[in-house]
MOPAC internal coordinates of N, CA, C and O (Angstrom, degrees):
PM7 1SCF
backbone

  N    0.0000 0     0.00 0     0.00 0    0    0    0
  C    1.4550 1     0.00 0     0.00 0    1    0    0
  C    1.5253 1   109.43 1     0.00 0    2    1    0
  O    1.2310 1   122.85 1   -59.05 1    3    2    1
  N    1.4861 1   112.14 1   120.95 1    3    2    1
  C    1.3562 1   108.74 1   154.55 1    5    3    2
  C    1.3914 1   155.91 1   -34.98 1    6    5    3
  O    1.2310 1   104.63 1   -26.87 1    7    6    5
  N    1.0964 1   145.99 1   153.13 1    7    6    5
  C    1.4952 1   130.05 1   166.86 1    9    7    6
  C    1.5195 1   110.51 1   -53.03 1   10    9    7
  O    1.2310 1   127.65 1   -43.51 1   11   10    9
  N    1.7126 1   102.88 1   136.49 1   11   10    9
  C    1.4994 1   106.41 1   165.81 1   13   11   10
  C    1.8237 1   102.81 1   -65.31 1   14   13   11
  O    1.2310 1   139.92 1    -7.44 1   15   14   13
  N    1.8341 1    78.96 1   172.56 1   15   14   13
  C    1.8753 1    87.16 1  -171.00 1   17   15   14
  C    1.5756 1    97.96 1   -90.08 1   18   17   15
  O    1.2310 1   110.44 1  -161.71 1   19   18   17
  N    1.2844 1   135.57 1    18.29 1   19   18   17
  C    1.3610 1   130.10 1   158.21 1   21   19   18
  C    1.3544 1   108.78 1  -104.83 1   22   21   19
  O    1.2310 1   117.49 1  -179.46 1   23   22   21
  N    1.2915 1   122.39 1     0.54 1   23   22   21
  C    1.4363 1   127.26 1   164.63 1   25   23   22
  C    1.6240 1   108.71 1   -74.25 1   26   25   23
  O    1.2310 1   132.99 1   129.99 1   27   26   25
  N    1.4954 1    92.50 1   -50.01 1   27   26   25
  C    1.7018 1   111.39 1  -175.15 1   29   27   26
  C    1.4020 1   114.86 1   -60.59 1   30   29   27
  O    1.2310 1   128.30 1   155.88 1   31   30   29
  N    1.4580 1   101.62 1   -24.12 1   31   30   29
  C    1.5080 1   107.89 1  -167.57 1   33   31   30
  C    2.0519 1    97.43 1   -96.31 1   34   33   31
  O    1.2310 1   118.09 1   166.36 1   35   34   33
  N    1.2286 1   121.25 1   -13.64 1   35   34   33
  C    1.2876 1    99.65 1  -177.48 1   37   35   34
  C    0.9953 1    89.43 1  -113.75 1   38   37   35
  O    1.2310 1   104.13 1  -147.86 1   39   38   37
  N    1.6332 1   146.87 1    32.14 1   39   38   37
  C    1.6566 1   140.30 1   161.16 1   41   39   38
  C    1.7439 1    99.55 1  -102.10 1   42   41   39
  O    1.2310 1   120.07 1   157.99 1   43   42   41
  N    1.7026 1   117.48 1   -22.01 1   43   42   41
  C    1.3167 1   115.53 1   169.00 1   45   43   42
  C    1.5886 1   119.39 1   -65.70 1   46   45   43
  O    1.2310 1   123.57 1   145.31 1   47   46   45
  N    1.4865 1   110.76 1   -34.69 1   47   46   45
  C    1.5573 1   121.65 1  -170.43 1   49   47   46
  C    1.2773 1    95.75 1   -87.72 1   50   49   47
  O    1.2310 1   105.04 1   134.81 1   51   50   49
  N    1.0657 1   145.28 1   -45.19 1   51   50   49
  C    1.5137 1   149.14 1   173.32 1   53   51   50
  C    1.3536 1   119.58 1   -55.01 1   54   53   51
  O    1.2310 1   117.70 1   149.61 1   55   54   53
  N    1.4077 1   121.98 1   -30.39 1   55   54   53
  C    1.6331 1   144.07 1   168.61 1   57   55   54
  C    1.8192 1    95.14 1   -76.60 1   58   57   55
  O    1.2310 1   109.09 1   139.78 1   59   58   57
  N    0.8064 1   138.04 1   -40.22 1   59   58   57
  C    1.6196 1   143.40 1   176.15 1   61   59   58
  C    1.2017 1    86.77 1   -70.50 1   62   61   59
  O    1.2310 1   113.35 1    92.34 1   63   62   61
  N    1.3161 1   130.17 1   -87.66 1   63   62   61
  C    1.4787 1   116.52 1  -131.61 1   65   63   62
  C    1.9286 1    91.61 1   -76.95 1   66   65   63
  O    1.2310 1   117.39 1   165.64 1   67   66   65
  N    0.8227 1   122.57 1   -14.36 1   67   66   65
  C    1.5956 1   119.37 1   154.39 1   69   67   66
  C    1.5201 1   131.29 1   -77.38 1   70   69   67
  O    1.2310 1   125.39 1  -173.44 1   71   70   69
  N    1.1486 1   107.24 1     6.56 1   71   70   69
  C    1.6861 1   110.15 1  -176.91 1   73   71   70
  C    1.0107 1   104.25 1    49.85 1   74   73   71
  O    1.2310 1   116.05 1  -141.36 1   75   74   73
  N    1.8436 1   125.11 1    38.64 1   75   74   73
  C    2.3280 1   111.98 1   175.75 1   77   75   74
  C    1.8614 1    91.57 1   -87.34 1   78   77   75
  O    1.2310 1   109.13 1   -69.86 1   79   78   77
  N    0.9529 1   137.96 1   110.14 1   79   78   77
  C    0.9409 1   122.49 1   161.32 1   81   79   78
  C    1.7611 1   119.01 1   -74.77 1   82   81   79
  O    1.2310 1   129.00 1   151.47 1   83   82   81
  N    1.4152 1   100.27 1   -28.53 1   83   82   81
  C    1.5292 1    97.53 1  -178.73 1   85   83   82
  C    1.3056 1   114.51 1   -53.75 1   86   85   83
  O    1.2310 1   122.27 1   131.29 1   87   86   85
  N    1.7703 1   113.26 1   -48.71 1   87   86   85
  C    1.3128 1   109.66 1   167.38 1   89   87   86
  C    1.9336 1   136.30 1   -44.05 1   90   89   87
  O    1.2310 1   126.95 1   144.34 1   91   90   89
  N    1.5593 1   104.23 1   -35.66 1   91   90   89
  C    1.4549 1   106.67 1   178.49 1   93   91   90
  C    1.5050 1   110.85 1   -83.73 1   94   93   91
  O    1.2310 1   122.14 1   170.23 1   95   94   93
  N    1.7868 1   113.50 1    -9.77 1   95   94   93
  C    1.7102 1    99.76 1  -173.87 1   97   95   94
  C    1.7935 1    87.84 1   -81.38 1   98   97   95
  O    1.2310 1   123.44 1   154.29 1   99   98   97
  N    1.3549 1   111.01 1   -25.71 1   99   98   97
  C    2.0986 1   104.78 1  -166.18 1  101   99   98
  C    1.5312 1    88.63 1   -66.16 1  102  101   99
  O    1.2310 1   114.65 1   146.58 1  103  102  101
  N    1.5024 1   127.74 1   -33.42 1  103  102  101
  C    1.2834 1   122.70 1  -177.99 1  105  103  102
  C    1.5736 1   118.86 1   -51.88 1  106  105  103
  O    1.2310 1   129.13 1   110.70 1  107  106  105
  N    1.3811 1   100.02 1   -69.30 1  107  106  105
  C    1.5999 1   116.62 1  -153.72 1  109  107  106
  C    1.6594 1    89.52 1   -85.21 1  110  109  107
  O    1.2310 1   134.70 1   -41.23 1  111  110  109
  N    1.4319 1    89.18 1   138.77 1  111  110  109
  C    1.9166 1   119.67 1   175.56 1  113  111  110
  C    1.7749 1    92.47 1   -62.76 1  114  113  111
  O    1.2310 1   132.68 1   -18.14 1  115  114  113
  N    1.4113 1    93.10 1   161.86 1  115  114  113
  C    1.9740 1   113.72 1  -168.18 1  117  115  114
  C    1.3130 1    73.80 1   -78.21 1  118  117  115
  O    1.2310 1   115.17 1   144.24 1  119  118  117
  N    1.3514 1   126.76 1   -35.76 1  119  118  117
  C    1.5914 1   102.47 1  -156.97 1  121  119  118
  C    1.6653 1   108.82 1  -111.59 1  122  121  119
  O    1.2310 1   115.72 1  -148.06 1  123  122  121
  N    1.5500 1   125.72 1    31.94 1  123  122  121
  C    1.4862 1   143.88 1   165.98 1  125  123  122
  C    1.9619 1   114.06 1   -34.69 1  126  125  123
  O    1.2310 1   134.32 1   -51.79 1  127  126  125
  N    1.0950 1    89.92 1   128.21 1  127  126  125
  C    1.4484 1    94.74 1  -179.13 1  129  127  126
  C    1.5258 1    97.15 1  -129.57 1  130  129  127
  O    1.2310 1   121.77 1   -36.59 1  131  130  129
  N    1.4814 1   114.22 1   143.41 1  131  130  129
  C    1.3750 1   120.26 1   171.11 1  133  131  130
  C    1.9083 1   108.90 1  -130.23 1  134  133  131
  O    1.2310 1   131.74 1   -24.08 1  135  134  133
  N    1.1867 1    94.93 1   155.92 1  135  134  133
  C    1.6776 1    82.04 1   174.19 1  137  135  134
  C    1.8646 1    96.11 1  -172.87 1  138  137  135
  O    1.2310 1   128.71 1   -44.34 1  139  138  137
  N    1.4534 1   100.82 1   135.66 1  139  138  137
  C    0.9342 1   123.15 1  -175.09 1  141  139  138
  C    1.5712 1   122.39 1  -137.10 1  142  141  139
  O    1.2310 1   108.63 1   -36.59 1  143  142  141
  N    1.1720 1   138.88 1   143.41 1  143  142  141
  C    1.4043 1   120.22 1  -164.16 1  145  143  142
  C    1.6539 1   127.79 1   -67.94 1  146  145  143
  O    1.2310 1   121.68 1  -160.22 1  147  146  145
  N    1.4686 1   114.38 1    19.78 1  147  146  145
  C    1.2335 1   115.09 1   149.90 1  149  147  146
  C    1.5665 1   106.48 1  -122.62 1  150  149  147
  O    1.2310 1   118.41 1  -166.13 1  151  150  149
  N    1.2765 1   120.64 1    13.87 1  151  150  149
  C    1.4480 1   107.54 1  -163.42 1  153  151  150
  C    1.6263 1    87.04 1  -143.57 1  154  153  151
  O    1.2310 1   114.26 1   -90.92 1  155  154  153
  N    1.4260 1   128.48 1    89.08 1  155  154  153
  C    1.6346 1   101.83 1  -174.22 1  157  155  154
  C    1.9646 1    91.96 1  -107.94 1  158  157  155
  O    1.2310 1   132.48 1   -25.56 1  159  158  157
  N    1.3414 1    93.49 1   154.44 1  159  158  157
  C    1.2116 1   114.63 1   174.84 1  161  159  158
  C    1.6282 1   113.35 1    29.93 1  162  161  159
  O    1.2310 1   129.60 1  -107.26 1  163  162  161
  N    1.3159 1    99.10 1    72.74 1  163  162  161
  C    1.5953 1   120.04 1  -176.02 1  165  163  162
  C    2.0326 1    99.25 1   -84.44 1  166  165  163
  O    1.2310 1   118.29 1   -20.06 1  167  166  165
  N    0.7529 1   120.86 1   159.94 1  167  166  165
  C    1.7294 1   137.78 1  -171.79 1  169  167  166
  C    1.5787 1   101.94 1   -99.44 1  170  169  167
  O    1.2310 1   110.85 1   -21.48 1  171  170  169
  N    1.0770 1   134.82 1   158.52 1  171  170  169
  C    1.9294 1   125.71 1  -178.45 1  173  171  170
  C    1.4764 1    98.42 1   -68.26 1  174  173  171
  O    1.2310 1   118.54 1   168.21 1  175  174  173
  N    1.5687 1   120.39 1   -11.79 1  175  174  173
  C    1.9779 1    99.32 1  -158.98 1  177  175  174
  C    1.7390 1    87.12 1   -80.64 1  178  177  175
  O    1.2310 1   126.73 1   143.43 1  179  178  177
  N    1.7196 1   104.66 1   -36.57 1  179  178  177
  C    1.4939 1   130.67 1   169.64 1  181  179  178
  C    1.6647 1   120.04 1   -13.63 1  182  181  179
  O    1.2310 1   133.02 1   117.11 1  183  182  181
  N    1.2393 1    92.45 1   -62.89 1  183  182  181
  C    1.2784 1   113.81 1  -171.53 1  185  183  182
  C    1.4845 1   120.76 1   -69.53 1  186  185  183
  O    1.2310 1   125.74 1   138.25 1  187  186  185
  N    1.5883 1   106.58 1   -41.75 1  187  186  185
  C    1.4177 1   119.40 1  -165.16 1  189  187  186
  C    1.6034 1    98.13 1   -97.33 1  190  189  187
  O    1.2310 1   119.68 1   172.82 1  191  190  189
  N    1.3528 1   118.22 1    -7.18 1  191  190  189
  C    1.2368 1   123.02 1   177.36 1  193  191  190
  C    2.1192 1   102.69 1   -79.96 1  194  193  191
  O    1.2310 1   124.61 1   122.35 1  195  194  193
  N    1.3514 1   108.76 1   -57.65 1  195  194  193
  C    1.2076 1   138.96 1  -159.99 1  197  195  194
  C    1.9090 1   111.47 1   -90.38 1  198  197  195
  O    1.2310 1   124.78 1   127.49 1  199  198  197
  N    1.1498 1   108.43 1   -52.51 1  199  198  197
  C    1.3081 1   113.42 1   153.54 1  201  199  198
  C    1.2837 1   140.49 1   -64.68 1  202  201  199
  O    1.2310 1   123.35 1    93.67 1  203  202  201
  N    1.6476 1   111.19 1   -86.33 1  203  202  201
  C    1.4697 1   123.99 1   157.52 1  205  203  202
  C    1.7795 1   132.26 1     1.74 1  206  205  203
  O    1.2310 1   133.83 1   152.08 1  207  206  205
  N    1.3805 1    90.86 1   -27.92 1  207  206  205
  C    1.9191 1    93.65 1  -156.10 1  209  207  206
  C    1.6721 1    79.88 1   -85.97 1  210  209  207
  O    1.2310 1   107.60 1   142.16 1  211  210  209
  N    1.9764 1   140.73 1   -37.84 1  211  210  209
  C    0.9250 1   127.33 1   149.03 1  213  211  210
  C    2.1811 1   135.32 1   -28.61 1  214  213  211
  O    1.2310 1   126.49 1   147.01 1  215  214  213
  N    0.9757 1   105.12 1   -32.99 1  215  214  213
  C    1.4072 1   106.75 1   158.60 1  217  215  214
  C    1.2932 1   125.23 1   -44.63 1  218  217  215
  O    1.2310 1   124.91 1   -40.71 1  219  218  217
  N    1.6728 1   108.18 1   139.29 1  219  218  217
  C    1.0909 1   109.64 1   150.75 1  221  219  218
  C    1.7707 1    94.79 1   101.97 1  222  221  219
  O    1.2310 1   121.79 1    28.18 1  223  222  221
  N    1.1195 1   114.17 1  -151.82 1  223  222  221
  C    1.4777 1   111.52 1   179.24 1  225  223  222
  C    1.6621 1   145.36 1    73.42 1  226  225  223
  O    1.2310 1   125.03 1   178.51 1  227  226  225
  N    1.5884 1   107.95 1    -1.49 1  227  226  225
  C    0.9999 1   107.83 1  -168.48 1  229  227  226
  C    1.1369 1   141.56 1   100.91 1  230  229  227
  O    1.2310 1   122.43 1  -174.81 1  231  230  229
  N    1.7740 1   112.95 1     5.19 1  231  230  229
  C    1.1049 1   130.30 1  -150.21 1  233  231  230
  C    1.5146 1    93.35 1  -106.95 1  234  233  231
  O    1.2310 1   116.59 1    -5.37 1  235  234  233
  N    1.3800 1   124.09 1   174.63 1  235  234  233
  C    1.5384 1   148.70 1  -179.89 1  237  235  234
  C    1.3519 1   123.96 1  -126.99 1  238  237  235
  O    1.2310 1   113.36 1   -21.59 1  239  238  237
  N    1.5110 1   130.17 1   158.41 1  239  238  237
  C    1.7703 1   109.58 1   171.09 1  241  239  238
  C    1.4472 1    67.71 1  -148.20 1  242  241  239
  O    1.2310 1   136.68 1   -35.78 1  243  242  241
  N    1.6025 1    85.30 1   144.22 1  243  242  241
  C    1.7531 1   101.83 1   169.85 1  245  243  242
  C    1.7894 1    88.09 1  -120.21 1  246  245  243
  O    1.2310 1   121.96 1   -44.76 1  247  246  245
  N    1.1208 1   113.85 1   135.24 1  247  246  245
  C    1.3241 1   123.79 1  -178.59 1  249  247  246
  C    1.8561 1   107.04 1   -87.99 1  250  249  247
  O    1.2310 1   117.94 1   -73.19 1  251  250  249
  N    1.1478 1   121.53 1   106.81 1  251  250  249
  C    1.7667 1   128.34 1   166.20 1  253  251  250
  C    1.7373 1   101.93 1   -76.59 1  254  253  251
  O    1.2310 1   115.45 1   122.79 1  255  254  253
  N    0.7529 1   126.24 1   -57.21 1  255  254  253
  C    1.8476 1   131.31 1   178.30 1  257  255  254
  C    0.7743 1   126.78 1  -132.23 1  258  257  255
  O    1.2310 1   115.36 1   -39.89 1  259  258  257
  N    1.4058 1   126.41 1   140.11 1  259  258  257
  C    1.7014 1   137.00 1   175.91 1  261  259  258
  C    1.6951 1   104.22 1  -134.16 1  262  261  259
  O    1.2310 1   121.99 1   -82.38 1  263  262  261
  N    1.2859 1   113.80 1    97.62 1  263  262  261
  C    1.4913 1   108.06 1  -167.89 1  265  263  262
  C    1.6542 1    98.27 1  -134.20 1  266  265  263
  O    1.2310 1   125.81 1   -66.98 1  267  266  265
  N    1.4487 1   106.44 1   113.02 1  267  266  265
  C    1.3897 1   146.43 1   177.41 1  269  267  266
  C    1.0887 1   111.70 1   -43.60 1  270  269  267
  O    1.2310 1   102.39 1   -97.64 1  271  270  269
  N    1.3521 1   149.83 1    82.36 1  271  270  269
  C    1.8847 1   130.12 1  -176.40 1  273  271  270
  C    1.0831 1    88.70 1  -127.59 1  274  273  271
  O    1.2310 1   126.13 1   -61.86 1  275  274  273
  N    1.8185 1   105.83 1   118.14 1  275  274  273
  C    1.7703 1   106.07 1   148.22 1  277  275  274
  C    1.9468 1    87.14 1    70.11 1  278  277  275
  O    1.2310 1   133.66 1    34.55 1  279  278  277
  N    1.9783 1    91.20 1  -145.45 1  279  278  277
  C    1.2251 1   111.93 1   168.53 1  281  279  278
  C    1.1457 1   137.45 1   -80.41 1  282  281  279
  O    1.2310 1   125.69 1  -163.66 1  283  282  281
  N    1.7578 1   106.67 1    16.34 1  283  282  281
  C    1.5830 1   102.89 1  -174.66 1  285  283  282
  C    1.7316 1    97.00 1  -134.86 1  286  285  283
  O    1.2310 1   129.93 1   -10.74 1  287  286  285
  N    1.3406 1    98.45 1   169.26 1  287  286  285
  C    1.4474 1   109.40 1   174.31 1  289  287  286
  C    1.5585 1   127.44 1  -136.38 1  290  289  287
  O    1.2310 1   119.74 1   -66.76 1  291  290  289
  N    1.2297 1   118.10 1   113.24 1  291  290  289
  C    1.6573 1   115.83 1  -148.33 1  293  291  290
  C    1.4976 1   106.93 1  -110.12 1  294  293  291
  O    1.2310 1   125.78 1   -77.28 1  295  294  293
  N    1.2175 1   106.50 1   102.72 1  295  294  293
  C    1.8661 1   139.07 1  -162.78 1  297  295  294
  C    1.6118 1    90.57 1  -101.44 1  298  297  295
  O    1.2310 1   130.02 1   -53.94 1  299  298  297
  N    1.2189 1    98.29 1   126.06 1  299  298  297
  C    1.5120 1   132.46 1   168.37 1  301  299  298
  C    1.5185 1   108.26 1  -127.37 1  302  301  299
  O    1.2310 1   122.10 1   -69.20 1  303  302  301
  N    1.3141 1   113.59 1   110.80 1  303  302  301
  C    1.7959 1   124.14 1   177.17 1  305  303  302
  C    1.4417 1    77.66 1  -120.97 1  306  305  303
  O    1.2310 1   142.10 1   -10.81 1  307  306  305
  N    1.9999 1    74.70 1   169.19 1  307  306  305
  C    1.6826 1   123.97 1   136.14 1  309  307  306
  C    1.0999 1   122.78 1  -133.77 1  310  309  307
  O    1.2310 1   122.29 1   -50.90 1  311  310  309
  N    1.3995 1   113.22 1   129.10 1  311  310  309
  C    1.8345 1   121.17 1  -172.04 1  313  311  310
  C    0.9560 1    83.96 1   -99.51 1  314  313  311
  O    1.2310 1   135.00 1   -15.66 1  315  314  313
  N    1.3900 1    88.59 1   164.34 1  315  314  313
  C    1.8221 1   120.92 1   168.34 1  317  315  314
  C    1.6403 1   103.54 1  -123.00 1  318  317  315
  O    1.2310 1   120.50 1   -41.89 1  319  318  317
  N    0.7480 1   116.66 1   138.11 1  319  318  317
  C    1.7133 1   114.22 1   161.88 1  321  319  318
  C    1.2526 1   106.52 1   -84.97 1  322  321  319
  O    1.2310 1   114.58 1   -14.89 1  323  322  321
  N    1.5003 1   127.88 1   165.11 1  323  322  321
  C    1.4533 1   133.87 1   147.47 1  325  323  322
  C    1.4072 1   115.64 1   -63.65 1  326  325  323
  O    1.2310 1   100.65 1  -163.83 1  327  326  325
  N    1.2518 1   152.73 1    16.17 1  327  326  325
  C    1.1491 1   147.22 1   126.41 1  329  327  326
  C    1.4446 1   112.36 1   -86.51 1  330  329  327
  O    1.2310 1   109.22 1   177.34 1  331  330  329
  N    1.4128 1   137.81 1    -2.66 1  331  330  329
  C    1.8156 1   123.48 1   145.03 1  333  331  330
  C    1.4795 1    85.12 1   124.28 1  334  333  331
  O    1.2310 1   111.82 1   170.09 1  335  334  333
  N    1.3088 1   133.02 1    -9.91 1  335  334  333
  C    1.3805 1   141.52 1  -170.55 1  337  335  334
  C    1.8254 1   112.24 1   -49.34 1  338  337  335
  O    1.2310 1    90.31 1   -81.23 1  339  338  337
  N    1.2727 1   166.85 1    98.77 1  339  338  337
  C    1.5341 1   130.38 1  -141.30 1  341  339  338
  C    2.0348 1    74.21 1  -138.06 1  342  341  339
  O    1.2310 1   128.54 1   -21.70 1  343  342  341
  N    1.5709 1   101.15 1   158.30 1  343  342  341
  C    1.7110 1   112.94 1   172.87 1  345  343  342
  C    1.5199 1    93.38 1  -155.78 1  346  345  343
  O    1.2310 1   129.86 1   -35.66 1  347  346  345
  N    0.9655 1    98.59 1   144.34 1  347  346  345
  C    1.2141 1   108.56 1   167.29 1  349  347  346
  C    1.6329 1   113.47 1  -106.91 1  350  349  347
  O    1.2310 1   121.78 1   -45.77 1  351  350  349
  N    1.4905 1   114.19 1   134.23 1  351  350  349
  C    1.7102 1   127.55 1   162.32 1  353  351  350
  C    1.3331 1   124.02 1  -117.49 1  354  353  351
  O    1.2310 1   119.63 1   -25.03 1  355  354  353
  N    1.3123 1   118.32 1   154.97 1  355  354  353
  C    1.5726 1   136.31 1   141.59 1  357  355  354
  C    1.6078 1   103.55 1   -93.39 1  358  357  355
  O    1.2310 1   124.95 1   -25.00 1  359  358  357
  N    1.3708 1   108.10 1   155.00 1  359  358  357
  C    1.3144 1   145.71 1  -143.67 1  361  359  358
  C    1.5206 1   113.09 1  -162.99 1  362  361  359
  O    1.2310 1   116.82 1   -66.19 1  363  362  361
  N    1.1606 1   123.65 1   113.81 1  363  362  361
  C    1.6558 1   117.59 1   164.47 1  365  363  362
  C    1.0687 1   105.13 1  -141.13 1  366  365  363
  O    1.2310 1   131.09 1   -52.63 1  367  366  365
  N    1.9029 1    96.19 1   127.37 1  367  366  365
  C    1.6953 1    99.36 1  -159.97 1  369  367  366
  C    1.1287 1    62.41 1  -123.25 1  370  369  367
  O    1.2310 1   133.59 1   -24.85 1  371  370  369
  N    1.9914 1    91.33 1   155.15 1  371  370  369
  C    1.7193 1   124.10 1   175.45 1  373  371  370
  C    1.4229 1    97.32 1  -123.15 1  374  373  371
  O    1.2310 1   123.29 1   -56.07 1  375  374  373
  N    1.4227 1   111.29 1   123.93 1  375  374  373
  C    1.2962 1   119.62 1   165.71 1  377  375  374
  C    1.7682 1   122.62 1   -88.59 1  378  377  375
  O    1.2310 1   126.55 1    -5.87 1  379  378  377
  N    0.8631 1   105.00 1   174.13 1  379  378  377
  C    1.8686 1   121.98 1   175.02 1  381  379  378
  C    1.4495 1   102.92 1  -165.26 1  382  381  379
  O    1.2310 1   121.55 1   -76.22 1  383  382  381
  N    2.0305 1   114.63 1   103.78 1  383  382  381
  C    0.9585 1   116.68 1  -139.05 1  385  383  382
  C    1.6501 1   150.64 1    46.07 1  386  385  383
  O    1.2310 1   134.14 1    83.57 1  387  386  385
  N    1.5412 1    90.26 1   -96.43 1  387  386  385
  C    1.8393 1    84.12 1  -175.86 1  389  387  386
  C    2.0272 1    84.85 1  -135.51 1  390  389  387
  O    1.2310 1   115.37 1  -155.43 1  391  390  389
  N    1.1598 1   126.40 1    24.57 1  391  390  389
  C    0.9904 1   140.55 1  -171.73 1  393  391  390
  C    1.6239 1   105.18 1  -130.62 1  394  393  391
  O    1.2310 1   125.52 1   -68.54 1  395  394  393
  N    1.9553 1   107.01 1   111.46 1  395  394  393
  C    1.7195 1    97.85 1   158.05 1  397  395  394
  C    1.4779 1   130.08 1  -100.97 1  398  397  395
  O    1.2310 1   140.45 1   -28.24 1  399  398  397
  N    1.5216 1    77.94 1   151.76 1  399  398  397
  C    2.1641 1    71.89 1  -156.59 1  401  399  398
  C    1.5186 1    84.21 1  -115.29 1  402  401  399
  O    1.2310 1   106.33 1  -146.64 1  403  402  401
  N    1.4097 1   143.01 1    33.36 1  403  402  401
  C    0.9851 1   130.42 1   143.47 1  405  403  402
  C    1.5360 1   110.14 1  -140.49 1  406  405  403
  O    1.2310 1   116.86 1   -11.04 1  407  406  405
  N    1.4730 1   123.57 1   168.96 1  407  406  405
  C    1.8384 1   122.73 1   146.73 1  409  407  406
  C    1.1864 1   100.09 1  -151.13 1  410  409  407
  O    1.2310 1   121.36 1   -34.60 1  411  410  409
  N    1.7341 1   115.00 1   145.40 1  411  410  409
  C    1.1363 1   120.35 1   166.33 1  413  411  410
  C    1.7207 1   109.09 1  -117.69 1  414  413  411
  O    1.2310 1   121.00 1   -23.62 1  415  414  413
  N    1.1520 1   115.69 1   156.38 1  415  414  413
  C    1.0436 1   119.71 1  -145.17 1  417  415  414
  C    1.3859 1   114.42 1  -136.85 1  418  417  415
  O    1.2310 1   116.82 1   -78.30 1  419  418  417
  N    1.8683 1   123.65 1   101.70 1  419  418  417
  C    1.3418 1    94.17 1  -157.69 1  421  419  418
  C    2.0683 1    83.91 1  -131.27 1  422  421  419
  O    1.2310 1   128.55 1   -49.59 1  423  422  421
  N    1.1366 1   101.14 1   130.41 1  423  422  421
  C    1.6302 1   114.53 1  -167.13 1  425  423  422
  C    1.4569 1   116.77 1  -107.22 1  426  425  423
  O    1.2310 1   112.42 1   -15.73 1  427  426  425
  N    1.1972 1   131.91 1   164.27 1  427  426  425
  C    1.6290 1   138.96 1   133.85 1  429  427  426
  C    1.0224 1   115.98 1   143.50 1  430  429  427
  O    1.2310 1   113.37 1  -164.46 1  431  430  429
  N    1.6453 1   130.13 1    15.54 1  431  430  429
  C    1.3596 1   112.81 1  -173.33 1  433  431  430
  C    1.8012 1    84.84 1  -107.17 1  434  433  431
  O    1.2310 1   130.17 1   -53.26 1  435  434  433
  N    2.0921 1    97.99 1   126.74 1  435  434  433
  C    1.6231 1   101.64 1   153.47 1  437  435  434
  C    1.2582 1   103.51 1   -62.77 1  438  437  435
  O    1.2310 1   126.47 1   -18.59 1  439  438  437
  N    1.6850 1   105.16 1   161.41 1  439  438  437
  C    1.2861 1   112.42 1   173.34 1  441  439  438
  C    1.6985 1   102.91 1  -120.35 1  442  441  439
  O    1.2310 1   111.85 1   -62.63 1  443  442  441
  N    1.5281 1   132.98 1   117.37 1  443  442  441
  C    1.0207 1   120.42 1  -154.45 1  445  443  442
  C    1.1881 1   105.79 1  -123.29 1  446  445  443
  O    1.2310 1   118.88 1   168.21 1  447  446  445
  N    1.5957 1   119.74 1   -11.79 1  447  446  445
  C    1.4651 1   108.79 1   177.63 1  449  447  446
  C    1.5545 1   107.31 1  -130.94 1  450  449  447
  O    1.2310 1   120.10 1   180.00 1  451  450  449

């Protein structure tokens, strides 16, 4: 048996806050869409163009939820940066197989205490 897709989904956030990119391209589908409310429906070159350069750095994700529906999986963190910076997100990644070919991305609460 394969990895569950909340396995899949915290080896994607873990590949970010590590700068692996090799790991998130085996992740994300050729045909990956991301969209976030400054970034809607970005393309995978999109993402790694526009996102990506955020990777890496020192940062952490403490995972609050990983909840399984169907084809998607709805991830609620709080990062920390390596400068002490922490936000909390929701996340709903849609898979196709063991590959997500979408995330939506909904942000803004600092996390201050």
């Amino acid at each position: 048996m394969g990895k569950s897709r909340s396995d899949l989904a915290r080896e994607l956030y873990w590949a970010f806050a590590a700068g692996d990119r090799g790991v998130a391209e085996r992740l994300l589908s050729k045909d990956f869409r991301f969209s976030a409310p400054p970034d809607p429906l970005l393309d995978r070159d999109g993402y790694f163009e526009r996102c990506w350069p955020g990777a890496g750095g020192d940062q952490s994700f403490d995972f609050k939820r990983l909840v399984e529906a169907g084809d998607e999986v709805i991830v609620t963190y709080e990062r920390t940066r390596g400068v002490g910076a922490r936000g909390r997100n929701t996340e709903v990644l849609t898979f196709d197989g063991d590959e997500v070919v979408r995330a939506e991305v909904y942000f803004g609460w600092d996390v201050t205490t």
